[in-house]
DRENRODO-801389 format. One record per atom (N, C-alpha, C, O): atom name; x, y, z. Coordinates in steps of 0.001 Angstrom, whole numbers, padded with zeros to 6 digits, m for minus. Last residue first. Layout:
// residues N
+-------+---------+---------+---------+
| marfi |      c1 |      c2 |      c3 |
+-------+---------+---------+---------+
|    CA |       X |       Y |       Z |
...
+-------+---------+---------+---------+
//
This chain:
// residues 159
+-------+---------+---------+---------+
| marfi |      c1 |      c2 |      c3 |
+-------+---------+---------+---------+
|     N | m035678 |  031812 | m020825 |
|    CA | m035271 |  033086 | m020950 |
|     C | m034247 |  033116 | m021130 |
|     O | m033678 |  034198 | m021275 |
|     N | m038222 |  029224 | m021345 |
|    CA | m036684 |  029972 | m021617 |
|     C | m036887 |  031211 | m021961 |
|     O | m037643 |  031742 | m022775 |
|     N | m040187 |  027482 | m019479 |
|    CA | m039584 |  028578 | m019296 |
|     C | m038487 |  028954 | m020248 |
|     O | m037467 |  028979 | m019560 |
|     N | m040527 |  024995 | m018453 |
|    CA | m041304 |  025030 | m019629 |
|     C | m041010 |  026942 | m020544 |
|     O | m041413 |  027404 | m021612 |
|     N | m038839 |  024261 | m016610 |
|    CA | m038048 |  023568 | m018029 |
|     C | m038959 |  024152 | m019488 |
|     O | m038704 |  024063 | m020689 |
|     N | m038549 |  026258 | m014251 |
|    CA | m039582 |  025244 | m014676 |
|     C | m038224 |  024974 | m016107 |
|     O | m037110 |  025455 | m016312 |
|     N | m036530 |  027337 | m011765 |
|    CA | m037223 |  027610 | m013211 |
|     C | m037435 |  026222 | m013318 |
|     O | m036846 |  025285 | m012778 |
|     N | m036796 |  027912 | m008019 |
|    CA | m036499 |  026906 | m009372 |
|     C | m036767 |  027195 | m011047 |
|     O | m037996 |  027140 | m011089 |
|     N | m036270 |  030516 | m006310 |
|    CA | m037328 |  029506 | m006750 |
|     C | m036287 |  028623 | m008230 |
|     O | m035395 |  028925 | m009023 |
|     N | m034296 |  030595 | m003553 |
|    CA | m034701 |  030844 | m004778 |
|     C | m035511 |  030043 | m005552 |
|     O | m035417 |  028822 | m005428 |
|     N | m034985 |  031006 | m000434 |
|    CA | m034548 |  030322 | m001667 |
|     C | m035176 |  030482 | m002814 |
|     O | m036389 |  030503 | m003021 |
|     N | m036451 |  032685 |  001553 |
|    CA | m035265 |  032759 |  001757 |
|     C | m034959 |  032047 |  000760 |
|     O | m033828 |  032528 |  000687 |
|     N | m039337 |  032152 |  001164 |
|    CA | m038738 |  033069 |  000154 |
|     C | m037007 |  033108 |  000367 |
|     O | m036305 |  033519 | m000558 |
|     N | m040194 |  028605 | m000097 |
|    CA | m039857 |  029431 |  001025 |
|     C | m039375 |  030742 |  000349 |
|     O | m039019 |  030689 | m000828 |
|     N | m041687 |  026876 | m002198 |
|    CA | m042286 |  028376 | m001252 |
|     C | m041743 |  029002 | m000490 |
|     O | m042319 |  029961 |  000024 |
|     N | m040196 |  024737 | m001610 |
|    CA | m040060 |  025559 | m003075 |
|     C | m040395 |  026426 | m002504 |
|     O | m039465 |  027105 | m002069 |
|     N | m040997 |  023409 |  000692 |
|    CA | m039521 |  024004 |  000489 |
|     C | m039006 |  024887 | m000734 |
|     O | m037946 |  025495 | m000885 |
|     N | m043414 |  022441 |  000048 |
|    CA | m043372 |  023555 |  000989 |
|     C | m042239 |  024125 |  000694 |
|     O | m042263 |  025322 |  000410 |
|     N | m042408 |  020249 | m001430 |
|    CA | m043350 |  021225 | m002272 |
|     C | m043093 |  022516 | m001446 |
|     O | m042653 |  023531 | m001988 |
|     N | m039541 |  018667 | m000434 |
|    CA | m040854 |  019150 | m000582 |
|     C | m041012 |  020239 | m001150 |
|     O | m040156 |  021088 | m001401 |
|     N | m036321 |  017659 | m002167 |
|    CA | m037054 |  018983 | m001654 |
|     C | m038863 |  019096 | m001844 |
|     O | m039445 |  019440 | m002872 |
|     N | m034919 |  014397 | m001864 |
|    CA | m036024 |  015686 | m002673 |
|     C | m036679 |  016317 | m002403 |
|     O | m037841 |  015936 | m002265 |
|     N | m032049 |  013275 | m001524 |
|    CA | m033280 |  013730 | m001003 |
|     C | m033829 |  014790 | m001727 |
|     O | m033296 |  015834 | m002103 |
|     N | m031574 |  009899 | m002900 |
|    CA | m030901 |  011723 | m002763 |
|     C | m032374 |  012046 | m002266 |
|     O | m033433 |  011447 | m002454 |
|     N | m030088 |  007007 | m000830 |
|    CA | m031287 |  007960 | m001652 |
|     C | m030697 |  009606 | m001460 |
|     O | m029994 |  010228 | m000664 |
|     N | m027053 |  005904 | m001271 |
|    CA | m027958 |  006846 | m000746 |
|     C | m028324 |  007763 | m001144 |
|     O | m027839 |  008803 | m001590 |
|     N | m026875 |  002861 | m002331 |
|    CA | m026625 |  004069 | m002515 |
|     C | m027763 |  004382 | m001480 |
|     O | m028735 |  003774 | m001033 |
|     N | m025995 | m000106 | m000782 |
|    CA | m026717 |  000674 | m000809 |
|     C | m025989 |  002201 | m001136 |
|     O | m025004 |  002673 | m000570 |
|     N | m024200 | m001894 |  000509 |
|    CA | m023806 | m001428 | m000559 |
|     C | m024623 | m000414 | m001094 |
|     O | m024067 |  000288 | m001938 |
|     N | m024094 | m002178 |  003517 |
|    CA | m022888 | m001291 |  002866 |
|     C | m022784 | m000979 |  001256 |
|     O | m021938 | m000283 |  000695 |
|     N | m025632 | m004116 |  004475 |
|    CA | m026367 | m003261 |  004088 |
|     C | m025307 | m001961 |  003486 |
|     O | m025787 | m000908 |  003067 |
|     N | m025202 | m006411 |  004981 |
|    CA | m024816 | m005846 |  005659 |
|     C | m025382 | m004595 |  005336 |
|     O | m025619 | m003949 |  006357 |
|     N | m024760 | m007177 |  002251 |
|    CA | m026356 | m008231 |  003285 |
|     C | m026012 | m007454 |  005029 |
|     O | m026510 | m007904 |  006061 |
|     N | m023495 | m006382 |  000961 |
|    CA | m024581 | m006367 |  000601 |
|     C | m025518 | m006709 |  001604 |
|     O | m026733 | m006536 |  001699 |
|     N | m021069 | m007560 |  002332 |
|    CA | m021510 | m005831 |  002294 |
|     C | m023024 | m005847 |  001884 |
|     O | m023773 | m005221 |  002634 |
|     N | m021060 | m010233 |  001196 |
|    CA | m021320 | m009639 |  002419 |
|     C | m021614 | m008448 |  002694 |
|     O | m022590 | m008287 |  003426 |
|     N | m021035 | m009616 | m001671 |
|    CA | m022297 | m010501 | m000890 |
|     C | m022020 | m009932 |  000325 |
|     O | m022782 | m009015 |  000631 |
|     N | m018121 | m008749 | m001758 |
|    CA | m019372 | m007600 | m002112 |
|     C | m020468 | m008394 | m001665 |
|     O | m021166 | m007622 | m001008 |
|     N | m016576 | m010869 | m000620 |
|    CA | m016778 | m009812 |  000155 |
|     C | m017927 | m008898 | m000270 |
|     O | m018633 | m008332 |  000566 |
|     N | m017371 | m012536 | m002417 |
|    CA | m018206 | m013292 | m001459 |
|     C | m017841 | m012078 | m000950 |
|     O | m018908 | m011634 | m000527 |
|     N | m015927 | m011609 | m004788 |
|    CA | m017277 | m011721 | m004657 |
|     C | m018366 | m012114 | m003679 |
|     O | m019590 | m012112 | m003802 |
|     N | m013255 | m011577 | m003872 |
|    CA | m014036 | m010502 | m004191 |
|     C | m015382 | m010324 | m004040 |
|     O | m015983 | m009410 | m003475 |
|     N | m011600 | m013762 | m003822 |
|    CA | m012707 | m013784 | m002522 |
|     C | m013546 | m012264 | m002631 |
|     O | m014292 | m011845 | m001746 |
|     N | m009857 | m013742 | m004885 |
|    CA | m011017 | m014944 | m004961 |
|     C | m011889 | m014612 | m004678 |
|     O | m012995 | m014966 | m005085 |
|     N | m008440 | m011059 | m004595 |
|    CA | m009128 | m011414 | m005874 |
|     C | m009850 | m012449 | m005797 |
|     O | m010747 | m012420 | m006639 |
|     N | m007635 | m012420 | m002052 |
|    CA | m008706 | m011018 | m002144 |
|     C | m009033 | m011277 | m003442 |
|     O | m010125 | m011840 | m003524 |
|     N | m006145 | m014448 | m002558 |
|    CA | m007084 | m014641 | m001564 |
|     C | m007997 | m013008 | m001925 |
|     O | m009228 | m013011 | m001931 |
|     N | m003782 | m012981 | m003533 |
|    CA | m004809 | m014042 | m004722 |
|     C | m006208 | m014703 | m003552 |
|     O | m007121 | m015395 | m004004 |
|     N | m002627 | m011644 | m001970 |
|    CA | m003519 | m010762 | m003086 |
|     C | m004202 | m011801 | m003714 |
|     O | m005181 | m011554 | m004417 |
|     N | m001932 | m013296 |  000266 |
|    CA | m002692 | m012645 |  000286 |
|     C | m003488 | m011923 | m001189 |
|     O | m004700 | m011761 | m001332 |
|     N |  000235 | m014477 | m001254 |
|    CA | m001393 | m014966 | m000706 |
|     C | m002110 | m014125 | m000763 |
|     O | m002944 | m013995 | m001659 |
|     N |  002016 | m012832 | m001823 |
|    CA |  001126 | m013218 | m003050 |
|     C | m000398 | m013826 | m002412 |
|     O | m001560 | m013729 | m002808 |
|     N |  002317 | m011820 |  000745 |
|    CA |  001665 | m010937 | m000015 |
|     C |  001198 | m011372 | m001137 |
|     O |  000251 | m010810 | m001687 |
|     N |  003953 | m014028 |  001112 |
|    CA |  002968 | m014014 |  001762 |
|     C |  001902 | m013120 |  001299 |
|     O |  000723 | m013463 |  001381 |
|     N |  006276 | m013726 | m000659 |
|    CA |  005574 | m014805 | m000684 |
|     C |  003958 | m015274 |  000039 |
|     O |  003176 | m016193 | m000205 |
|     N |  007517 | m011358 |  000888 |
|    CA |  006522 | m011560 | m000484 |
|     C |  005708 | m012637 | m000515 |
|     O |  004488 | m012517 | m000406 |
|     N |  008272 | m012674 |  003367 |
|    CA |  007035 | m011743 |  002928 |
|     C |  006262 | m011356 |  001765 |
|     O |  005068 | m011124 |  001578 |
|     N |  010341 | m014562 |  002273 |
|    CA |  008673 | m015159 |  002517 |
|     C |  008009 | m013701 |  003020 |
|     O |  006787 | m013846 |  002982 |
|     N |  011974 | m012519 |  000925 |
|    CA |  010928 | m013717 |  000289 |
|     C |  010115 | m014341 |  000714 |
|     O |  009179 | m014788 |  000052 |
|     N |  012375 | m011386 |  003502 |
|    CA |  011764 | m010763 |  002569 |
|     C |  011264 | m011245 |  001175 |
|     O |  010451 | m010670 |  000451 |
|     N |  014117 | m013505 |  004543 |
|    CA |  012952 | m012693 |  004804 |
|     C |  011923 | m011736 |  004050 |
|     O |  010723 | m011592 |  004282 |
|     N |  016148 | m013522 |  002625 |
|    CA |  015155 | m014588 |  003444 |
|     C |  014025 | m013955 |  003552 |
|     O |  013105 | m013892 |  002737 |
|     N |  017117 | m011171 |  003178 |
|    CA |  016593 | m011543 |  001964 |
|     C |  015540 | m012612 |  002131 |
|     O |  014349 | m012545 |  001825 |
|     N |  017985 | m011558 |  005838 |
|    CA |  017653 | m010232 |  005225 |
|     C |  016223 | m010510 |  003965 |
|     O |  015030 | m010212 |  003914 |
|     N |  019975 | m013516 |  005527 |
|    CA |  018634 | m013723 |  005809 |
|     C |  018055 | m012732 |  005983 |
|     O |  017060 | m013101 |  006606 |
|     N |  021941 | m012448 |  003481 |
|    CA |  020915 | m013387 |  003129 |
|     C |  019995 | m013541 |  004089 |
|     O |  018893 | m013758 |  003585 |
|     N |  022801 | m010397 |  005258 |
|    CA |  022314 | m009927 |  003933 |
|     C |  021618 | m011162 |  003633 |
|     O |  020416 | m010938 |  003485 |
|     N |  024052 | m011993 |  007078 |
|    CA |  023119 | m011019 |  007760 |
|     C |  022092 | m010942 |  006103 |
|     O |  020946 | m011367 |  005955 |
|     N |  026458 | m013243 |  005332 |
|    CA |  025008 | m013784 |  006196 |
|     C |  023730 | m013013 |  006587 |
|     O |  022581 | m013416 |  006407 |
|     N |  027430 | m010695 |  004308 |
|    CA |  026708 | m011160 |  003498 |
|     C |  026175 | m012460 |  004360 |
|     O |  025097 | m012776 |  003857 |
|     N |  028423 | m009933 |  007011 |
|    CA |  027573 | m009227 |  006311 |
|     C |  027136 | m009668 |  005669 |
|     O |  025933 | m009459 |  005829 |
|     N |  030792 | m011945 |  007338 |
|    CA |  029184 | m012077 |  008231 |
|     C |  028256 | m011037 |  007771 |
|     O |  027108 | m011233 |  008169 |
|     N |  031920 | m014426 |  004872 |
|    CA |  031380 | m012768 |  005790 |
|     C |  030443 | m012470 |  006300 |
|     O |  029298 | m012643 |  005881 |
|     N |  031515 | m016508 |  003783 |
|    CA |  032273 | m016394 |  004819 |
|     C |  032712 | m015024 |  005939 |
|     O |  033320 | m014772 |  006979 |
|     N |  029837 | m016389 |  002047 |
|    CA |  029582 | m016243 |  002965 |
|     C |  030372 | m016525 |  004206 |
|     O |  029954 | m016721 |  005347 |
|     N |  030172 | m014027 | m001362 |
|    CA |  030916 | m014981 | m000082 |
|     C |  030056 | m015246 |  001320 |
|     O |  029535 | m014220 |  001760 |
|     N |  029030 | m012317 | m002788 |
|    CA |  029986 | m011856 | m001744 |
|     C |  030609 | m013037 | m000965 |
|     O |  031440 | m012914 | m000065 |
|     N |  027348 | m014165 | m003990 |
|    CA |  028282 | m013537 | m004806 |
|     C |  029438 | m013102 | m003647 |
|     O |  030586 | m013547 | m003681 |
|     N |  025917 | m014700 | m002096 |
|    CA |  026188 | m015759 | m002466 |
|     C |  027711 | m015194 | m003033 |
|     O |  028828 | m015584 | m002694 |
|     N |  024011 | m012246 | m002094 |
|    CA |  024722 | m012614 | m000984 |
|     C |  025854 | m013935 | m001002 |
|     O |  026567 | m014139 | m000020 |
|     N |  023171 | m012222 | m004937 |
|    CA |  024353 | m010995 | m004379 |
|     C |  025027 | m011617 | m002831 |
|     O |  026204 | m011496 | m002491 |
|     N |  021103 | m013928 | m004001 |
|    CA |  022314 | m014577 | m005364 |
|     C |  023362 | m013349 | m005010 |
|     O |  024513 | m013729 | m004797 |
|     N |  019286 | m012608 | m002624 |
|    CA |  020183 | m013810 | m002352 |
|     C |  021516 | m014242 | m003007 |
|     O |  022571 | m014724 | m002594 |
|     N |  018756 | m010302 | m003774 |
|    CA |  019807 | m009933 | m002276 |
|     C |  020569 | m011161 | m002019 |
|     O |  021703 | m011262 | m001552 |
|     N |  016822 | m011257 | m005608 |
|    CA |  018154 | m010225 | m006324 |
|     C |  019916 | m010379 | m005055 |
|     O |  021135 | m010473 | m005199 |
|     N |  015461 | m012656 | m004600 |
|    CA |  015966 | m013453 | m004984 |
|     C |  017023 | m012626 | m005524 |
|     O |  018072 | m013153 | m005895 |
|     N |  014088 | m010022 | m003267 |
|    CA |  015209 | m010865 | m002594 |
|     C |  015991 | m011898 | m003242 |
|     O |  017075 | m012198 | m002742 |
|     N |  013675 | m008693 | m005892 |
|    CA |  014870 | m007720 | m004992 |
|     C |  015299 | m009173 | m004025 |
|     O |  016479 | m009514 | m003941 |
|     N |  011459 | m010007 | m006464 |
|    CA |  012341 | m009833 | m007520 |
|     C |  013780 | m009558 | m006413 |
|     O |  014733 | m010334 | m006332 |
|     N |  009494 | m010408 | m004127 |
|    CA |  010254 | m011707 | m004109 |
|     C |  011250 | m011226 | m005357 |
|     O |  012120 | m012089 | m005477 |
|     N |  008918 | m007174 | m004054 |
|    CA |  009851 | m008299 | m002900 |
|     C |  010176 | m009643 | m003677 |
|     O |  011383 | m009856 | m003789 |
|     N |  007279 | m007173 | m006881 |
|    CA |  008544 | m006461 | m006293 |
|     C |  009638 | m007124 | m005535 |
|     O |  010742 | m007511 | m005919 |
|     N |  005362 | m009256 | m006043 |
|    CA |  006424 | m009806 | m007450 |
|     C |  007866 | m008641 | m007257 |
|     O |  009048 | m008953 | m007394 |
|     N |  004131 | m007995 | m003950 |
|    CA |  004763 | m009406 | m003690 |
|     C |  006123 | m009255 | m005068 |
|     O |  007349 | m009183 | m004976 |
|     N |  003631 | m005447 | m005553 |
|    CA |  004259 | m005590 | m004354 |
|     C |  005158 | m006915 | m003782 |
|     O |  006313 | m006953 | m003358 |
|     N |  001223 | m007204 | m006921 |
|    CA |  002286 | m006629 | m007735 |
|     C |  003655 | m006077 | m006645 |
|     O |  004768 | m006384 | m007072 |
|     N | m000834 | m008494 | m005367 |
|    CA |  000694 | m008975 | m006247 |
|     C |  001212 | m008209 | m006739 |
|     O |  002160 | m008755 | m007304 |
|     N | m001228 | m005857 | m004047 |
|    CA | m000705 | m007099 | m003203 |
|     C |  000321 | m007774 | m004132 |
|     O |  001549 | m007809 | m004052 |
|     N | m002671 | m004465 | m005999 |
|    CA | m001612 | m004084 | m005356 |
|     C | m000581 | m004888 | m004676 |
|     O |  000632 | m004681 | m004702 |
|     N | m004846 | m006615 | m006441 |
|    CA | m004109 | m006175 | m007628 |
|     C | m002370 | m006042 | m006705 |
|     O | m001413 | m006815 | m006655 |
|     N | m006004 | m006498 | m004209 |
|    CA | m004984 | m007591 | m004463 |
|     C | m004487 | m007315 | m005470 |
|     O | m003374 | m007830 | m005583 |
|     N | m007125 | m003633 | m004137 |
|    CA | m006719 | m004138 | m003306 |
|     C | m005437 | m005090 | m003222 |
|     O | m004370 | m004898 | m002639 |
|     N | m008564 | m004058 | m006433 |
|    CA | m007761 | m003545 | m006530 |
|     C | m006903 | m003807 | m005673 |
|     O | m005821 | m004228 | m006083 |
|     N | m010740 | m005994 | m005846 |
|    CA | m009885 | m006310 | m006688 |
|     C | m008900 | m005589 | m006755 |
|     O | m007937 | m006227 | m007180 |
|     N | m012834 | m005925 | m003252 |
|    CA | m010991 | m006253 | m003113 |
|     C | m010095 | m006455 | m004171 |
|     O | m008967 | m006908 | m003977 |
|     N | m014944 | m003135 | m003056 |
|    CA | m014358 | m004434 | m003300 |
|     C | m013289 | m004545 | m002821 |
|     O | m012696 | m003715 | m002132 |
|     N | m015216 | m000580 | m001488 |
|    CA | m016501 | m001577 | m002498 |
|     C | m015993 | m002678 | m002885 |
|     O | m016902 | m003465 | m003148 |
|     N | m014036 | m000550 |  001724 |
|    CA | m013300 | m000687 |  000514 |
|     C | m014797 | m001161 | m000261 |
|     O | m015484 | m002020 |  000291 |
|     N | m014806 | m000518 |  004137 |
|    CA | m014874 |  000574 |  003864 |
|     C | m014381 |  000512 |  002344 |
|     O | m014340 |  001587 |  001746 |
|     N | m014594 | m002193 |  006583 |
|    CA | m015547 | m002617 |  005307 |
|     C | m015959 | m001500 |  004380 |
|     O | m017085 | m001410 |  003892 |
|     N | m012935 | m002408 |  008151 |
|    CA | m013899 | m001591 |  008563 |
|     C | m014648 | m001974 |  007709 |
|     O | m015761 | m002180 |  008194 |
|     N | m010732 | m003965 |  007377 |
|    CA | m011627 | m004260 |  008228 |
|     C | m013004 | m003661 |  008789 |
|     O | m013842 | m004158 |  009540 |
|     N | m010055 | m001932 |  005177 |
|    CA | m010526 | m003483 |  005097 |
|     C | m011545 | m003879 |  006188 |
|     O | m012753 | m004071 |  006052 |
|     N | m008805 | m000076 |  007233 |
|    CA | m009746 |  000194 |  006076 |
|     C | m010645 | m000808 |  005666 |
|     O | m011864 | m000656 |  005755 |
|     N | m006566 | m001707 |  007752 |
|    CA | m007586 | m000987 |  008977 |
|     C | m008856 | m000580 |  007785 |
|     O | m009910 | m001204 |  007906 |
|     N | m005325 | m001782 |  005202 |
|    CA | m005518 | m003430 |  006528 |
|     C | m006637 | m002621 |  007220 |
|     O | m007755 | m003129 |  007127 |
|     N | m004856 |  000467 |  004543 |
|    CA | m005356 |  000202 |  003698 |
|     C | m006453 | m001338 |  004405 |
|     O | m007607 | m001725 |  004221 |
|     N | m002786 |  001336 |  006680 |
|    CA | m004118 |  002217 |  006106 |
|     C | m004906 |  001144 |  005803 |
|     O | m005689 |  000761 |  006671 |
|     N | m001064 | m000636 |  007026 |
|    CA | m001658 | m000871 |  008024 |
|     C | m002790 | m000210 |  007083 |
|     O | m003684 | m000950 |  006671 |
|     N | m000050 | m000486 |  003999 |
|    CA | m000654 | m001820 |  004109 |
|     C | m001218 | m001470 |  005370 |
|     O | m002341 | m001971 |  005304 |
|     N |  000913 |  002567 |  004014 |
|    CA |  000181 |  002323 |  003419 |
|     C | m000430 |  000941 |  003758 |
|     O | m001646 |  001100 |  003858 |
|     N |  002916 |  002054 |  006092 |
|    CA |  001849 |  002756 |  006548 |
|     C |  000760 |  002467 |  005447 |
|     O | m000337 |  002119 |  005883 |
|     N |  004664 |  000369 |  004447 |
|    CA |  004074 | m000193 |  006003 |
|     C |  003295 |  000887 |  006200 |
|     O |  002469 |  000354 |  006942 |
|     N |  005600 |  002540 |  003202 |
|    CA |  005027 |  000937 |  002295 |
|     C |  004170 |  000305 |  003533 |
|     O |  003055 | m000191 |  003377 |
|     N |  006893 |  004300 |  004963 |
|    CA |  005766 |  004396 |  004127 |
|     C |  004915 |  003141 |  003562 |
|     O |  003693 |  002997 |  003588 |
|     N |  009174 |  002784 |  005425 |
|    CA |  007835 |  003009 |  006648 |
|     C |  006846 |  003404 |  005919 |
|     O |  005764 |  002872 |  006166 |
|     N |  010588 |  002488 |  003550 |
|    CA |  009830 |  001215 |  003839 |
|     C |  008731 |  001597 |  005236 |
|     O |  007862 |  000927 |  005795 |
|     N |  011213 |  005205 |  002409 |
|    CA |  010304 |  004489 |  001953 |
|     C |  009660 |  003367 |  002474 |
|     O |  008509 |  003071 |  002153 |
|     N |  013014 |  005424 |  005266 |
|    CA |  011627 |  006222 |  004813 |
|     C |  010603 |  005896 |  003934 |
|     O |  009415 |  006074 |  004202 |
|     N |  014959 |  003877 |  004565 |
|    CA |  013930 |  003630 |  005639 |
|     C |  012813 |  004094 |  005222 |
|     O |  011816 |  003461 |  004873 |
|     N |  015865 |  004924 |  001932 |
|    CA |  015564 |  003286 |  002200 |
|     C |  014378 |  003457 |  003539 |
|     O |  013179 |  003194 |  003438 |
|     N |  016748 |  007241 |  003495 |
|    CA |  015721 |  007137 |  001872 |
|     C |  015071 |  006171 |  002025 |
|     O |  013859 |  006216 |  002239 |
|     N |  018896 |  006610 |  004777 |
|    CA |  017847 |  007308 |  005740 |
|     C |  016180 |  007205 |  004585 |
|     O |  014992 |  007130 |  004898 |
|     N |  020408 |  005223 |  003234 |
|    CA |  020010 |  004642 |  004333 |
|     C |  018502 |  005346 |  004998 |
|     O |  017488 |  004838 |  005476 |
|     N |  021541 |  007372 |  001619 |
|    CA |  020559 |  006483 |  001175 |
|     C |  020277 |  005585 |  002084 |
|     O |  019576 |  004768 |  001487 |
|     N |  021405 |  010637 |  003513 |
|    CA |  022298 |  009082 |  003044 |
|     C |  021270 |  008185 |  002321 |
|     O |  020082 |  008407 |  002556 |
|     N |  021035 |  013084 |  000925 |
|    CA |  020384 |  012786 |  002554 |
|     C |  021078 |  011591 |  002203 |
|     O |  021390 |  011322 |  001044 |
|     N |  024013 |  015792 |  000604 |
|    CA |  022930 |  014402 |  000256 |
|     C |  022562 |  014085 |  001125 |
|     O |  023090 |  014350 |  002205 |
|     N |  025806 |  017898 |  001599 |
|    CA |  024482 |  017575 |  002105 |
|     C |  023692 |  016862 |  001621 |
|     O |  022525 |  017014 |  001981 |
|     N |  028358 |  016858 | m000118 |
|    CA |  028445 |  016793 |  001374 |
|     C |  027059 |  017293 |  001906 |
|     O |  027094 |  017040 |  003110 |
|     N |  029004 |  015889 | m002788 |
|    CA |  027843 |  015007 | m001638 |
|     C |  027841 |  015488 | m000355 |
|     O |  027416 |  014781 |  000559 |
|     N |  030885 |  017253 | m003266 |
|    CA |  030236 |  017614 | m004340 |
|     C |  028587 |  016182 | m003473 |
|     O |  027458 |  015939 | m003900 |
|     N |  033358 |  016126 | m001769 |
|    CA |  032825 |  017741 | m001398 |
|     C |  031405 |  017800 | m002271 |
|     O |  030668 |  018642 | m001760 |
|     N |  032247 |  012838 | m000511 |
|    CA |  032860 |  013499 | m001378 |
|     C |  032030 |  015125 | m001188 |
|     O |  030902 |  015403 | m000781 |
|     N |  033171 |  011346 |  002613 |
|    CA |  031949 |  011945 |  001623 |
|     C |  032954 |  012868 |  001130 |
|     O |  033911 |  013437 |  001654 |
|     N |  035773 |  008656 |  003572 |
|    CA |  035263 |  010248 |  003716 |
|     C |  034527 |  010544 |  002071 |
|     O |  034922 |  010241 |  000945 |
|     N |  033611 |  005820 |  004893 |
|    CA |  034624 |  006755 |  004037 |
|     C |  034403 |  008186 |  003922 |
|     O |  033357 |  008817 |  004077 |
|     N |  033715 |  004259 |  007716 |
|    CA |  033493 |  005176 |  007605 |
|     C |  034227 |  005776 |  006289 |
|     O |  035362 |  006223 |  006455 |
|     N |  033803 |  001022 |  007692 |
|    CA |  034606 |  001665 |  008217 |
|     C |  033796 |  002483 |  007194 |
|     O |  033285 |  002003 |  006183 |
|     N |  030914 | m001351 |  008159 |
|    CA |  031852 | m000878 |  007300 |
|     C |  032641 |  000394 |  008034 |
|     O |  032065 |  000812 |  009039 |
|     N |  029037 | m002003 |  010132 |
|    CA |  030071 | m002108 |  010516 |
|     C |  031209 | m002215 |  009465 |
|     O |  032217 | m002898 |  009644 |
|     N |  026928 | m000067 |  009438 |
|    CA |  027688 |  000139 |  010246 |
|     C |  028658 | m000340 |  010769 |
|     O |  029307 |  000247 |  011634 |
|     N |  026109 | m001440 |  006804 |
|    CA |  026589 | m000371 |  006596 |
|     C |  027650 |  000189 |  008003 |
|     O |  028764 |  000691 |  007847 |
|     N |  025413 | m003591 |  008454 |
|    CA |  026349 | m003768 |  006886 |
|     C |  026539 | m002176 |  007038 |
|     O |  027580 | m001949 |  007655 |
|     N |  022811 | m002603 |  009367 |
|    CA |  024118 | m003410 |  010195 |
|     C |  025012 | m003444 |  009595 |
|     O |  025954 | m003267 |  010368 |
|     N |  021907 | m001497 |  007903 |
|    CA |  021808 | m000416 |  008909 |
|     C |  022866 | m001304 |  008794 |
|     O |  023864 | m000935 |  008176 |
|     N |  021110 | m003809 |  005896 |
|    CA |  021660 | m002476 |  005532 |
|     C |  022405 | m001786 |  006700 |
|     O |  023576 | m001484 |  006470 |
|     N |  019143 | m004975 |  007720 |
|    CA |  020533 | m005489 |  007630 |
|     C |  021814 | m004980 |  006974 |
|     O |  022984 | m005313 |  007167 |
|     N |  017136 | m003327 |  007904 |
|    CA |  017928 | m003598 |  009083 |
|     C |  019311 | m004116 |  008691 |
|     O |  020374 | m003774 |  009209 |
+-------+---------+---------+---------+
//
């Protein structure tokens, strides 16, 4: 967002002939961050369903995501500092950043809450009955006899 705003209230330069169908890096930026947000709702809705065998990976992802965000904002803060804040872009740009340190900061929770809590989520599945393989089923005797299927070779057989 604060890109969008910084960028729009910069005056317009004219694109160079050798960029004139690049996609803008504005439109890139978004696109990746809706993705990053589709992946955490997926993955959030998934969770809740109890559809994951654990949570180590899970939080793996979490911190490593967190350590991303909190690198880039403490990157956006000290750049916002650098610019001066006597510009209202580089305000916008720090709490931009703001923000996006305590989301990281929140994503570290979160991933060190799933790695704790790995083992009490596989107990629960368990007693829920989610961890269970499912039995393979084994063809009655009758079902060998049928002629529509082919019969089986024995092991005592080589041809």
């Amino acid at each position: 967002m604060a890109t969008i705003i910084i960028r729009g209230a910069g005056r317009k330069a004219p694109v160079p002939a050798d960029q004139q169908g690049a996609v803008d890096p504005i439109v890139s930026m978004v696109v990746v961050g809706l993705l990053i947000c589709l992946v955490f709702f997926v993955t959030g809705a998934l969770t809740i369903q109890c559809k994951p065998r654990g949570l180590k990976g899970l939080g793996i992802v979490s911190l490593l995501f967190s350590l991303m965000f909190i690198f880039f904002s403490v990157f956006g803060i000290f750049a916002s500092f650098a610019a001066g804040l006597n510009r209202p872009a580089a305000v916008i740009f720090l709490i931009g950043s703001s923000f996006l340190l305590l989301f990281g900061l929140g994503l570290m929770i979160a991933g060190i809450l799933a790695l704790s809590s790995n083992a009490a989520y596989q107990d629960w599945r368990e007693v829920r009955g989610l961890n269970r393989m499912k039995p393979r089923r084994r063809r009655d005797s009758y079902e060998d006899d049928s002629p529509d299927r082919p019969r089986r070779r024995d092991a005592s057989h080589n041809d």
